[in-house]
C-alpha positions as a Python dict, from the first residue, in 0.01 Angstrom:
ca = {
    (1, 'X'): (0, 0, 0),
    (2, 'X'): (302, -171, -37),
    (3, 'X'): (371, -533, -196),
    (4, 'X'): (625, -806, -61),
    (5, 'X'): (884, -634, -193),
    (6, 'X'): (828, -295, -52),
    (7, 'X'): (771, -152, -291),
    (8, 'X'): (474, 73, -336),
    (9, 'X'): (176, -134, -495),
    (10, 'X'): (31, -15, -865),
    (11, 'X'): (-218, 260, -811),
    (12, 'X'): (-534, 212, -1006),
    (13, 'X'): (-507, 475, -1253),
    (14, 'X'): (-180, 351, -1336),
    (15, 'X'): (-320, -15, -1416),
    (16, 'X'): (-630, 139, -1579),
    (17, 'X'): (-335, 308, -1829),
    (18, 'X'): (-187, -12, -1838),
    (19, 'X'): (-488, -167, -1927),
    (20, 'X'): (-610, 53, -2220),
    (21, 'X'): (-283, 25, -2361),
    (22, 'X'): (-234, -340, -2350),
    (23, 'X'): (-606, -336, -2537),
    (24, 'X'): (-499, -114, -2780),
    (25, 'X'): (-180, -291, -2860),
    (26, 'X'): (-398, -657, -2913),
    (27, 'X'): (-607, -454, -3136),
    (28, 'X'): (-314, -321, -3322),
    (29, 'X'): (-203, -740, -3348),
    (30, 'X'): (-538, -825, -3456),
    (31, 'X'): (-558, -590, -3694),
    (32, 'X'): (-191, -667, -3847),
    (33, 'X'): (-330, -1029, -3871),
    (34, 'X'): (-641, -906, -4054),
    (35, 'X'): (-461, -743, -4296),
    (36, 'X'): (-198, -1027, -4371),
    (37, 'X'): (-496, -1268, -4423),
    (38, 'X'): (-675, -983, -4603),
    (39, 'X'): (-998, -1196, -4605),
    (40, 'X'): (-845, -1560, -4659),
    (41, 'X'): (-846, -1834, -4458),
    (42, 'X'): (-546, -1923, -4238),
    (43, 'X'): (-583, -2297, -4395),
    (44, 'X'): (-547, -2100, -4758),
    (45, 'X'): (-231, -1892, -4715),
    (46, 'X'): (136, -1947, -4784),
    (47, 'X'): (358, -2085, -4490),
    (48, 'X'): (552, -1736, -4454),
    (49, 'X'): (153, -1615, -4392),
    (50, 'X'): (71, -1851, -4124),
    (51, 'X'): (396, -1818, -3967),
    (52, 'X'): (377, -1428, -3966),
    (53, 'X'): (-18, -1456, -3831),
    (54, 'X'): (92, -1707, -3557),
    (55, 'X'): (339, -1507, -3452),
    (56, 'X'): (76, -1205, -3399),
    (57, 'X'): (-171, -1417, -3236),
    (58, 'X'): (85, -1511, -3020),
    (59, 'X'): (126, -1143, -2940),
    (60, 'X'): (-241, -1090, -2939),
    (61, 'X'): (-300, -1377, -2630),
    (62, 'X'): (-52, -1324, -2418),
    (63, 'X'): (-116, -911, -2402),
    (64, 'X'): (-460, -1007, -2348),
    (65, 'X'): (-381, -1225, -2062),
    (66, 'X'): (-159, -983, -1897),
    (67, 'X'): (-461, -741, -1915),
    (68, 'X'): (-680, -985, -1795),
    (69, 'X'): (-469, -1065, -1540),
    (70, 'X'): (-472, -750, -1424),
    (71, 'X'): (-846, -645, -1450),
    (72, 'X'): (-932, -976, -1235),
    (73, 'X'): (-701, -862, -1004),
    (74, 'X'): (-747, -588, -974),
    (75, 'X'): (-1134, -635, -915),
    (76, 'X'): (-1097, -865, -668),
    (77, 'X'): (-868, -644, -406),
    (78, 'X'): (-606, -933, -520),
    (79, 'X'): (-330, -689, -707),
    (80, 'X'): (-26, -682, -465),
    (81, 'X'): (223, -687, -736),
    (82, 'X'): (350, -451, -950),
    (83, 'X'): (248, -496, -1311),
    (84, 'X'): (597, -555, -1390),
    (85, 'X'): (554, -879, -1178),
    (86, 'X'): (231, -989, -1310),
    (87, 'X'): (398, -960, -1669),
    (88, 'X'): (684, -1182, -1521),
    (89, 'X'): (472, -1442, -1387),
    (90, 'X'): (298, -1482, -1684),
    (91, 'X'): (608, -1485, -1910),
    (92, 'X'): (730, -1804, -1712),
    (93, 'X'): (408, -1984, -1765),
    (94, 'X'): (404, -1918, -2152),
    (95, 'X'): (812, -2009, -2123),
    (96, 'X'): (722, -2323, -1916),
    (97, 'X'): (539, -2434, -2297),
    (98, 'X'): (833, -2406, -2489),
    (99, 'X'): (982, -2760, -2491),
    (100, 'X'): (610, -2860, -2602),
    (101, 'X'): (716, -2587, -2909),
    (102, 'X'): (926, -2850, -3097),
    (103, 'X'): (670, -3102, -3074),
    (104, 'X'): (352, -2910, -3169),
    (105, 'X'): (540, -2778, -3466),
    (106, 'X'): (659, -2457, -3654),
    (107, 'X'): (314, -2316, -3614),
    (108, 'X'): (316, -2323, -3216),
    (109, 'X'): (672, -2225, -3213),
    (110, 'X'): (597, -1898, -3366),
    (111, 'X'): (311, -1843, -3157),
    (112, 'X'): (505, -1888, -2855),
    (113, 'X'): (794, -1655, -3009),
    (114, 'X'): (533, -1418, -3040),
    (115, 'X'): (419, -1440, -2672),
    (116, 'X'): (764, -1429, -2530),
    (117, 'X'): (824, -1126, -2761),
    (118, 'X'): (525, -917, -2655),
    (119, 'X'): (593, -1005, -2333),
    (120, 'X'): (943, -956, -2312),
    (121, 'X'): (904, -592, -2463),
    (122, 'X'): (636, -493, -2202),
    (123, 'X'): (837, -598, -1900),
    (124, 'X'): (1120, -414, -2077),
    (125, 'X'): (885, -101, -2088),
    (126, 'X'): (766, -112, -1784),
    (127, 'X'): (1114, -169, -1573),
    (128, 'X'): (1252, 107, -1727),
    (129, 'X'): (959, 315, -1653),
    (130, 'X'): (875, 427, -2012),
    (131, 'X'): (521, 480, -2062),
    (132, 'X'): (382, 166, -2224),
}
């Protein structure tokens, strides 16, 4: 199957790879964010904290919505686009936020930093065809 751009669509194993790794990478956020709490709450740590725990949930949501993204897609027969695209699409949604950053404050704005990061390095990995 090909998508609008003709080229060929994802195959489902490849997506399913995607997928697992995009789970295992949230994980890997979560579990960076676990330890930089180490058992205290957010509303108890030092500003360089927060900031480095926003940042990672940053990472943490937008992975997961690319993965969602694709699942639901996927499931649905709706998964024309390459993965590459989805992650596009999803990066100018979370970019579309970014004049609300300065607004919302230094916590938002490293959450969002943390989005565009995560996404910016998986579109990076997957145009250059590097396994994820």
């Amino acid at each position: 199957m090909r998508s609008a751009a003709g080229q060929q669509a994802p195959t489902d194993d490849g997506v399913a790879e995607l997928v697992v790794h995009l789970r295992a990478r949230e994980d890997e956020a979560l579990g960076q964010m676990s330890r930089v709490l180490a058992g205290t709450a957010l509303c108890a740590v030092g500003p360089d904290e927060t900031h480095r725990v926003k940042y990672l949930e940053g990472v943490s949501a937008a992975l997961a919505q690319v993965r969602r993204t694709l699942v639901s897609r996927g499931r649905s027969g709706a998964l024309q686009d390459e993965p590459a695209a989805v992650v596009a699409e999803i990066r100018q949604q979370w970019r579309s936020t970014a004049g609300a950053a300065s607004t919302r404050g230094q916590a938002w704005a490293r959450y969002l930093a943390g989005a565009l990061d995560a996404l910016d390095e998986l579109a990076t990995t997957l145009t250059t065809g590097e396994t994820p």
